[in-house]
PQR file with spaces between the fields and no chain letter, atoms N, CA, C, O and H, PARSE charges and radii, in Angstrom:
ATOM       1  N    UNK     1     124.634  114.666 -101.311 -0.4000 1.5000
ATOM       2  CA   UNK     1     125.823  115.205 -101.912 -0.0000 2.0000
ATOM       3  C    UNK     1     127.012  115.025 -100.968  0.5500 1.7000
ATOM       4  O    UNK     1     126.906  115.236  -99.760 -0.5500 1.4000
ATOM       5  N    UNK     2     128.364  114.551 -101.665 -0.4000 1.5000
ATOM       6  CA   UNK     2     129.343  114.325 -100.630 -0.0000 2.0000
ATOM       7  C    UNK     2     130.201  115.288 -100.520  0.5500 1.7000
ATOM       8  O    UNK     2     130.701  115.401 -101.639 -0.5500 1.4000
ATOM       9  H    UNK     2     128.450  114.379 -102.647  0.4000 1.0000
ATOM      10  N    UNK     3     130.769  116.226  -99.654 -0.4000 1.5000
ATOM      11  CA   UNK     3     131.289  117.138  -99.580 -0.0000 2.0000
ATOM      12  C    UNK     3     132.933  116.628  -99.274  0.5500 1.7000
ATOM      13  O    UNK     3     133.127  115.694  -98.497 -0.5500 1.4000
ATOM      14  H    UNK     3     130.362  116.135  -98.745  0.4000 1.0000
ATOM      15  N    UNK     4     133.934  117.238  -99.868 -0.4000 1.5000
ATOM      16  CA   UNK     4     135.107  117.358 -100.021 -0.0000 2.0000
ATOM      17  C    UNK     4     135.767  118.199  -99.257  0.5500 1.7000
ATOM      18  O    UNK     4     135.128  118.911  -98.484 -0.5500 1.4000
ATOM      19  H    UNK     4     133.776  117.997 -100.500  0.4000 1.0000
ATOM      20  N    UNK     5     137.376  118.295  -99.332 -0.4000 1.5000
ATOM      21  CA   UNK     5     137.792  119.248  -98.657 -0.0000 2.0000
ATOM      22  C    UNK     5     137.579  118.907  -96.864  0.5500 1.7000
ATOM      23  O    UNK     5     137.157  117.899  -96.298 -0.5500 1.4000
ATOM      24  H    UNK     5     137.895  117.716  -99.960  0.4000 1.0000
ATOM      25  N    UNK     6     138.055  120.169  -96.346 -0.4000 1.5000
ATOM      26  CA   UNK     6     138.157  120.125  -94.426 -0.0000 2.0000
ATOM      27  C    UNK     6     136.818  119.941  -93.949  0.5500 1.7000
ATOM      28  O    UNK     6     136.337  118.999  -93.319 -0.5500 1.4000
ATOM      29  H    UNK     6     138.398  120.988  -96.806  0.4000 1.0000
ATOM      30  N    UNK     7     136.207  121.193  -94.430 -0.4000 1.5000
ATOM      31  CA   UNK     7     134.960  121.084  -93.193 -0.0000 2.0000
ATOM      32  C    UNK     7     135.221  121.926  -92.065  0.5500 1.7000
ATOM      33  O    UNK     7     136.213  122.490  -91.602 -0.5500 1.4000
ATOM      34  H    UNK     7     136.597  121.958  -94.942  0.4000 1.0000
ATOM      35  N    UNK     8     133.956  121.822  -91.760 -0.4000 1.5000
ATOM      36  CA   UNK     8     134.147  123.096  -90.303 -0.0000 2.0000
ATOM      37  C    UNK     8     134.285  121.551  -89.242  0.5500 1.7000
ATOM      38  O    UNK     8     134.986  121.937  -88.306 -0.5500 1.4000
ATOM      39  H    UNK     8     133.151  121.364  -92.136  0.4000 1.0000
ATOM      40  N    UNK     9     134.070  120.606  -89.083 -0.4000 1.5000
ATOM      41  CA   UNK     9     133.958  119.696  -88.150 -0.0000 2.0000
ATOM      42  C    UNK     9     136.287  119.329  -88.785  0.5500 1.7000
ATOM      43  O    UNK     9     137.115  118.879  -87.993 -0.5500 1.4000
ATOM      44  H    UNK     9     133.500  120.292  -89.842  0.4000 1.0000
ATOM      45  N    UNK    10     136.529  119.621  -89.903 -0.4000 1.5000
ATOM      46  CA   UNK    10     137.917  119.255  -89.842 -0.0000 2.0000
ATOM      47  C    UNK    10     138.682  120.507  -88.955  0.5500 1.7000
ATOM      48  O    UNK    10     139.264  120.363  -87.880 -0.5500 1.4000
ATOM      49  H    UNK    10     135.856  119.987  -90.546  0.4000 1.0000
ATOM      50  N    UNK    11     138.575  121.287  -89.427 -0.4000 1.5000
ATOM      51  CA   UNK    11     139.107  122.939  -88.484 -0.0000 2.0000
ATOM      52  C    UNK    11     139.177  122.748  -87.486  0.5500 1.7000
ATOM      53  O    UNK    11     140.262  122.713  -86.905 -0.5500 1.4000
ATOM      54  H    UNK    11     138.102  121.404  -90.301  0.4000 1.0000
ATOM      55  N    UNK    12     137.743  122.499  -86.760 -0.4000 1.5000
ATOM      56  CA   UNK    12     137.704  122.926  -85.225 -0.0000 2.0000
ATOM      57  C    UNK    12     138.708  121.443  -84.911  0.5500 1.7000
ATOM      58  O    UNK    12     139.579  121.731  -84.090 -0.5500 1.4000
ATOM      59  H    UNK    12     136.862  122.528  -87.232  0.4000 1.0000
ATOM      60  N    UNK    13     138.772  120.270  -85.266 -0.4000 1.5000
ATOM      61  CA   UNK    13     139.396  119.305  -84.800 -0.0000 2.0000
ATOM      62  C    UNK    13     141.032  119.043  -85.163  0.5500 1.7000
ATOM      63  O    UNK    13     141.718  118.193  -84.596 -0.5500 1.4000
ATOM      64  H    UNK    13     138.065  120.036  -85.933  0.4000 1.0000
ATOM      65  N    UNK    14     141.527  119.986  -86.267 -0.4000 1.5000
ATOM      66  CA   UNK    14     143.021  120.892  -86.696 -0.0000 2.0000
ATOM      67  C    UNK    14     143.044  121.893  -85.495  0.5500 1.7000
ATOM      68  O    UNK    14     144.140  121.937  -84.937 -0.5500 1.4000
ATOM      69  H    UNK    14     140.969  120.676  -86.728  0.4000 1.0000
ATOM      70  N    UNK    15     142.072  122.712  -84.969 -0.4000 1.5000
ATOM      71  CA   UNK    15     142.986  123.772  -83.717 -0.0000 2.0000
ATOM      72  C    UNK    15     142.791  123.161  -82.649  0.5500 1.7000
ATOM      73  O    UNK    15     143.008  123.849  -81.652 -0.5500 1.4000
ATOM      74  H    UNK    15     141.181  122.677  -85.423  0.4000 1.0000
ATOM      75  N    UNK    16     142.282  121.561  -82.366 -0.4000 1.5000
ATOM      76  CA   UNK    16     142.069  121.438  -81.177 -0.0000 2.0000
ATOM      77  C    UNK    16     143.254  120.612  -80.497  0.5500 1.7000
ATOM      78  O    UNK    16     143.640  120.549  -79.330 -0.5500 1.4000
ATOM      79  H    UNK    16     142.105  121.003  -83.177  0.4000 1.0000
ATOM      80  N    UNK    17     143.852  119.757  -82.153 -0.4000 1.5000
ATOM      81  CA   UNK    17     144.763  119.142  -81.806 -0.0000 2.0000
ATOM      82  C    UNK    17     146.299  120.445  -82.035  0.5500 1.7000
ATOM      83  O    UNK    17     147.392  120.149  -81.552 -0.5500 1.4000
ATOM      84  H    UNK    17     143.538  119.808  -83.101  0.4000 1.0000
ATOM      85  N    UNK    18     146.181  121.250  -82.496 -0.4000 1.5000
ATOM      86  CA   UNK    18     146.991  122.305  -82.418 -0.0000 2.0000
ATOM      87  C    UNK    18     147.056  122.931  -80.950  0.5500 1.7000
ATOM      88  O    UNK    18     148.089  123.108  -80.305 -0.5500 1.4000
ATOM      89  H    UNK    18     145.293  121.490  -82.889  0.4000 1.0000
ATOM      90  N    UNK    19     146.055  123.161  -80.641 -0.4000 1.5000
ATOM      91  CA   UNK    19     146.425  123.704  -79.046 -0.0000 2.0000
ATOM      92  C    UNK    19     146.808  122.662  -78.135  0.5500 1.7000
ATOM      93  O    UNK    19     147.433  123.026  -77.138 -0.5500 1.4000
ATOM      94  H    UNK    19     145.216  123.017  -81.165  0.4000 1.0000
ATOM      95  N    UNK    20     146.519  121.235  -78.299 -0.4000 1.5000
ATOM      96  CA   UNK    20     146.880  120.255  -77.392 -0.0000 2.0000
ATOM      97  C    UNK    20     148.446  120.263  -77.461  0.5500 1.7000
ATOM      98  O    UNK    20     149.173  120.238  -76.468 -0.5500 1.4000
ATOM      99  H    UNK    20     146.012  120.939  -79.109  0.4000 1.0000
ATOM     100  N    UNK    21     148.762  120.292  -78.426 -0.4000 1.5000
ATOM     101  CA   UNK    21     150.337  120.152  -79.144 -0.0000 2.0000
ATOM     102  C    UNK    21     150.713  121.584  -78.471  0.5500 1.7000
ATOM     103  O    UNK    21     151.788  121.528  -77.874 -0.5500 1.4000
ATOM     104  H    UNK    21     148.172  120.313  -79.233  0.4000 1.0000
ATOM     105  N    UNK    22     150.289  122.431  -78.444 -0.4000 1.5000
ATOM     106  CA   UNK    22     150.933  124.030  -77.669 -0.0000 2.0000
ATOM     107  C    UNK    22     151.041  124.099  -75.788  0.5500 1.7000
ATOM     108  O    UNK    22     151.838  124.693  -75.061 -0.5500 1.4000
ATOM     109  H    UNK    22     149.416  122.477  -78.929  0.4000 1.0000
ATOM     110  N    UNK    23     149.950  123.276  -75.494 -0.4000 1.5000
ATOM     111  CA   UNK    23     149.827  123.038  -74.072 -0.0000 2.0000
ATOM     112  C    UNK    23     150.848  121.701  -74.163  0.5500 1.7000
ATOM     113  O    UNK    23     151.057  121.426  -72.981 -0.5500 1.4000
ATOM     114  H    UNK    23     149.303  122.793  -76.084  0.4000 1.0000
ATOM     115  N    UNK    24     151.367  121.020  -74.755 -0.4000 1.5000
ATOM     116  CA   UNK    24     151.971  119.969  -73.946 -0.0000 2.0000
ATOM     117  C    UNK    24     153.127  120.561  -74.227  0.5500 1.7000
ATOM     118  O    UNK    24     154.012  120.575  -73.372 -0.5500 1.4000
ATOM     119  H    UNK    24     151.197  121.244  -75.714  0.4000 1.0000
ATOM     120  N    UNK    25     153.317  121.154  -75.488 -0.4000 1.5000
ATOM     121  CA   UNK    25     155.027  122.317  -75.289 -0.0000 2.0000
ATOM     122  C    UNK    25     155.144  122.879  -74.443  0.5500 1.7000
ATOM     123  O    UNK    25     156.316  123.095  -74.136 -0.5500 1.4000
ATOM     124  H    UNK    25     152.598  121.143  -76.183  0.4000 1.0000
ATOM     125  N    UNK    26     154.249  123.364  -73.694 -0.4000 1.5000
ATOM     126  CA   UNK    26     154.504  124.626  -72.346 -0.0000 2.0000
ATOM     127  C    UNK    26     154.355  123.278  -71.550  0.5500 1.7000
ATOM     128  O    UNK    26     155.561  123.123  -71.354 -0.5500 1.4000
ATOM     129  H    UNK    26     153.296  123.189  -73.944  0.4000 1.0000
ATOM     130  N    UNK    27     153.903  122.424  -71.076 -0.4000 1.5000
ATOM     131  CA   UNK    27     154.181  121.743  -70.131 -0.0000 2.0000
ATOM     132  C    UNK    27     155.637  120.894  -70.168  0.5500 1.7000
ATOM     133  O    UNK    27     156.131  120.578  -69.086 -0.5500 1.4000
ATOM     134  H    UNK    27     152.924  122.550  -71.235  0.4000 1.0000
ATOM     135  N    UNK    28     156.160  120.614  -71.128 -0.4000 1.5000
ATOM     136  CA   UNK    28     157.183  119.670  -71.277 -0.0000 2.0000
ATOM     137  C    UNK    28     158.476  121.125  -70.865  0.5500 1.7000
ATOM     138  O    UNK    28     159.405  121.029  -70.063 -0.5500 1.4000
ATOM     139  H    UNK    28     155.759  120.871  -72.007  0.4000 1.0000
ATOM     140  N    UNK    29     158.183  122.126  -71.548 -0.4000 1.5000
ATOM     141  CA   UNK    29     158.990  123.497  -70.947 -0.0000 2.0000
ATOM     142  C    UNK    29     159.034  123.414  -69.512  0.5500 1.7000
ATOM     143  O    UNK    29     160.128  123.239  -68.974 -0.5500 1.4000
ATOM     144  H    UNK    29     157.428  122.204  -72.199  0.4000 1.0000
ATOM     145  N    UNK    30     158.011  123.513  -68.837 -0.4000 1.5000
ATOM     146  CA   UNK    30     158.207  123.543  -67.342 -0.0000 2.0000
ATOM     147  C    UNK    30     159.023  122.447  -66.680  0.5500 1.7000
ATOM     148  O    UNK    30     160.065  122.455  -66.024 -0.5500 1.4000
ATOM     149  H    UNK    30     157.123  123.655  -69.274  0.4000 1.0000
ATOM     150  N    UNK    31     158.186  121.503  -67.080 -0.4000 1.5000
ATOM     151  CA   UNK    31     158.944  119.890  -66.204 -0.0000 2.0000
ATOM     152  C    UNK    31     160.665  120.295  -66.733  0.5500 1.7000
ATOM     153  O    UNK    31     161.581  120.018  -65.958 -0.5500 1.4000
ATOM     154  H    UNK    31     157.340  121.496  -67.613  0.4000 1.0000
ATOM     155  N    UNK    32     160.902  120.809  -67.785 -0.4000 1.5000
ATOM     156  CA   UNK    32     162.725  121.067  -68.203 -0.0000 2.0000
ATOM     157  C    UNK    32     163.336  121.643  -67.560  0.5500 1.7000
ATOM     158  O    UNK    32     164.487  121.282  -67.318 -0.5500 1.4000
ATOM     159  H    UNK    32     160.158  121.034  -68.414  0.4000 1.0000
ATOM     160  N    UNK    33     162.633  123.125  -66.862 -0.4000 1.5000
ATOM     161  CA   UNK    33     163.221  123.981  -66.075 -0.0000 2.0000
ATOM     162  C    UNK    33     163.008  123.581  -64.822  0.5500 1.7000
ATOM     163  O    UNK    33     163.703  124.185  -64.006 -0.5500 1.4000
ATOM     164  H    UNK    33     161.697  123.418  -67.058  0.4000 1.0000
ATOM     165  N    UNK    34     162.134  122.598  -64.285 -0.4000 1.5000
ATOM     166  CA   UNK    34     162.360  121.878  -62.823 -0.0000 2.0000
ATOM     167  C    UNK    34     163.083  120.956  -62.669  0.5500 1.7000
ATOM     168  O    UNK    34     163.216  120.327  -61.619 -0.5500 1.4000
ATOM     169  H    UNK    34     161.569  122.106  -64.948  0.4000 1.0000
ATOM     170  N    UNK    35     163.726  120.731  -63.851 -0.4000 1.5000
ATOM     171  CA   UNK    35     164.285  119.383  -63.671 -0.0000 2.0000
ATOM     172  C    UNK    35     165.801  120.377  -64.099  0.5500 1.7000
ATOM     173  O    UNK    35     166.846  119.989  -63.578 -0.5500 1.4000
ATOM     174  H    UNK    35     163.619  121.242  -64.704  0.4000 1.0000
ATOM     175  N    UNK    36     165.837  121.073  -64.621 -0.4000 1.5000
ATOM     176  CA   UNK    36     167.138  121.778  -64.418 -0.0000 2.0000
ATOM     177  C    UNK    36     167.756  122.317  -63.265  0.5500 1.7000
ATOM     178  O    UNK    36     168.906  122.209  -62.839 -0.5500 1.4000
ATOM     179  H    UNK    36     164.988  121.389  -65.044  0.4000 1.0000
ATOM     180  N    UNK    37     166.615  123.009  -62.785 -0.4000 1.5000
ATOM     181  CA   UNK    37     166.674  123.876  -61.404 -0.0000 2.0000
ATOM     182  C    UNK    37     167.116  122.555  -60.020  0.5500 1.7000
ATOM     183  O    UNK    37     167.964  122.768  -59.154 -0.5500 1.4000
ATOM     184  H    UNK    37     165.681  123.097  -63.131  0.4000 1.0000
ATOM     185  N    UNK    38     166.284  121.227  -60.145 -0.4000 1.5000
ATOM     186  CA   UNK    38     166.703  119.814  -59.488 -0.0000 2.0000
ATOM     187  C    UNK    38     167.880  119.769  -59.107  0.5500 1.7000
ATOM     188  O    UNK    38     168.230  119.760  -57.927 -0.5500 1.4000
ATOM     189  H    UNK    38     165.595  121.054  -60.849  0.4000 1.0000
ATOM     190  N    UNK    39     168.657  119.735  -60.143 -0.4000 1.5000
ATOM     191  CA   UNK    39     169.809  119.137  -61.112 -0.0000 2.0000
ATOM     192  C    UNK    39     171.090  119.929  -60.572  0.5500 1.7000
ATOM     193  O    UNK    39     172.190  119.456  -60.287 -0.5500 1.4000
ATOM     194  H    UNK    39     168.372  119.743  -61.101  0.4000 1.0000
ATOM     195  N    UNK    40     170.555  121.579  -60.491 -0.4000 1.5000
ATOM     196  CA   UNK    40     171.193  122.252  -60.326 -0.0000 2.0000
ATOM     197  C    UNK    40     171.852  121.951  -58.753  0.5500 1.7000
ATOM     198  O    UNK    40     173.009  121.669  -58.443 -0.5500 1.4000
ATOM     199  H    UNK    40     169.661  121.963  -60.722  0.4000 1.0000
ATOM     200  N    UNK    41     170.548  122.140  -57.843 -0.4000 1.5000
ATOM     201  CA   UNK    41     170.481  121.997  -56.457 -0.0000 2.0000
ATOM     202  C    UNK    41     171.427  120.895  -56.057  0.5500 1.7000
ATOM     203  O    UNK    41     172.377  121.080  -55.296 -0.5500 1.4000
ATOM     204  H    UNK    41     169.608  122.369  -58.095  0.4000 1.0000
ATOM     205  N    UNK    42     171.103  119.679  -56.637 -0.4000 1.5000
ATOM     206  CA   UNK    42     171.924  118.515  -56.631 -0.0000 2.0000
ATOM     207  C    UNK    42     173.329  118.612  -56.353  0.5500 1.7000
ATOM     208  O    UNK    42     174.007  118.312  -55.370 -0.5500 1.4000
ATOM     209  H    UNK    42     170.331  119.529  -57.255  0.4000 1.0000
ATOM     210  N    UNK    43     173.628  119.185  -57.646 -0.4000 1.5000
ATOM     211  CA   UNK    43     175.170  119.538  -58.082 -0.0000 2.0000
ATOM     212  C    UNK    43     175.640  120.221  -56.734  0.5500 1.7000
ATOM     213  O    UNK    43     176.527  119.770  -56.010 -0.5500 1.4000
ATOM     214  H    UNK    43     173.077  119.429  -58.444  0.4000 1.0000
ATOM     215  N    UNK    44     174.749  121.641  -56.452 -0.4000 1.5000
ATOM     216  CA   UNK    44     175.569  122.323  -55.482 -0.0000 2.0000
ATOM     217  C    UNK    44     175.465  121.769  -54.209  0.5500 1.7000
ATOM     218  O    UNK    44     176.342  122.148  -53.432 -0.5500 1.4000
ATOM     219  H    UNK    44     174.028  122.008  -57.041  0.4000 1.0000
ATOM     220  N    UNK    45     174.790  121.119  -53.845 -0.4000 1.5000
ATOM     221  CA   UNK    45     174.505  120.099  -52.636 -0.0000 2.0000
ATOM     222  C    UNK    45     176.009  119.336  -52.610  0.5500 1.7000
ATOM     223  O    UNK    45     176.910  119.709  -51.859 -0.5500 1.4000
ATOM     224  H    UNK    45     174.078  120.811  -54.475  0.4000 1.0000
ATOM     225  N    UNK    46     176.134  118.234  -53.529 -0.4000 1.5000
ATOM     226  CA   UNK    46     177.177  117.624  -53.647 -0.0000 2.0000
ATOM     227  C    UNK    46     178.653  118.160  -53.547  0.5500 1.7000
ATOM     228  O    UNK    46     179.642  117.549  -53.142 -0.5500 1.4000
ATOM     229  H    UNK    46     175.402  117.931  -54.140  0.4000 1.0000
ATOM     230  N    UNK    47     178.584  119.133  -53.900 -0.4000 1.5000
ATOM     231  CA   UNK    47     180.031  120.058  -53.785 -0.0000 2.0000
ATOM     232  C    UNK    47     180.215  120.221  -52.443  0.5500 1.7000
ATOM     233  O    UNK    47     181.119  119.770  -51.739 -0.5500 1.4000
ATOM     234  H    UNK    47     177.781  119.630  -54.229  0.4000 1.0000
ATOM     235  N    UNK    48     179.097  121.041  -52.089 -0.4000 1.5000
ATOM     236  CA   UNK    48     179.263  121.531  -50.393 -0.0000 2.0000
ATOM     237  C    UNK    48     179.733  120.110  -49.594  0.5500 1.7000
ATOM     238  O    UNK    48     180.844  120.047  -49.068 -0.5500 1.4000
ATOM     239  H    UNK    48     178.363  121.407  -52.661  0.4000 1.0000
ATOM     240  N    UNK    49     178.900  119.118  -49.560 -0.4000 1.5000
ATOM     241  CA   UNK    49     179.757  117.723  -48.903 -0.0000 2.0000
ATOM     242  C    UNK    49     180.635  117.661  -49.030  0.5500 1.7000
ATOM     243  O    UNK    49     181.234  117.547  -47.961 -0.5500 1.4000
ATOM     244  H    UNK    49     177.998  119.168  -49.987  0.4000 1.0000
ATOM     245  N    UNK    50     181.760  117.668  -50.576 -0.4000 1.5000
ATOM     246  CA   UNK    50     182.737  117.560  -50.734 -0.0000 2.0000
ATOM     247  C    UNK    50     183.703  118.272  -49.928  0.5500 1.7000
ATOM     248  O    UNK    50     184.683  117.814  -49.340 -0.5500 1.4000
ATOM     249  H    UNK    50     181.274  117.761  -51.445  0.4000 1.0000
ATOM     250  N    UNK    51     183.265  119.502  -49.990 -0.4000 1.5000
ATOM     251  CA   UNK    51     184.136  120.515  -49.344 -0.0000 2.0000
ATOM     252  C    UNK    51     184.094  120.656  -48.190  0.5500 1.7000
ATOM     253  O    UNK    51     184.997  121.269  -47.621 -0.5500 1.4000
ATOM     254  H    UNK    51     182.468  119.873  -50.468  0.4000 1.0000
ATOM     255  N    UNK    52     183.116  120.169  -47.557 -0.4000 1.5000
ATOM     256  CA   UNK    52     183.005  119.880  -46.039 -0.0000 2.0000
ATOM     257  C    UNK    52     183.879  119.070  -45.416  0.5500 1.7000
ATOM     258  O    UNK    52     184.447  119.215  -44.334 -0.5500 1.4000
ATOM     259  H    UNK    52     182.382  119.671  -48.019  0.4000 1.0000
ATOM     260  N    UNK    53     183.933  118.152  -46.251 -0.4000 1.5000
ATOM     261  CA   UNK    53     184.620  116.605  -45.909 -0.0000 2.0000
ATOM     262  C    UNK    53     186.212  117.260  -45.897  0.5500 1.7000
ATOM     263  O    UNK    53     186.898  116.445  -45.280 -0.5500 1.4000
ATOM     264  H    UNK    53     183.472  118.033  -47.131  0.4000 1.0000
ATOM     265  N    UNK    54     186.615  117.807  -46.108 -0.4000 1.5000
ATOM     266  CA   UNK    54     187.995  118.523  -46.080 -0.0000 2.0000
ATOM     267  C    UNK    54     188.259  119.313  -45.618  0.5500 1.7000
ATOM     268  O    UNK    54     189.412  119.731  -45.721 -0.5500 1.4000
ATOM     269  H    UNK    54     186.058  118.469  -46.609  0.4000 1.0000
């Protein structure tokens, strides 16, 4: 008999790619806020030279 529909083998492989998709959101979150926080440092780095230089 051919069975239709998800399946328990479709589910578990719907939350597995659901949590992969939730862990790479929280990871792509982090790398944003290090690369902001970078960015930031940068900026104020660069100023201070500026203002040094004068």
């Amino acid at each position: 008999m051919m069975m239709t529909g998800f399946g328990i083998f479709g589910v578990l492989l719907y939350l597995f790619f659901l949590g992969c998709g939730v862990y790479a959101f929280i990871l792509f979150i982090k790398l944003a806020t290090r690369g902001i926080r970078a960015l930031d440092l940068y900026i104020a780095d660069k100023i201070e030279q500026r203002n040094s230089r004068f």
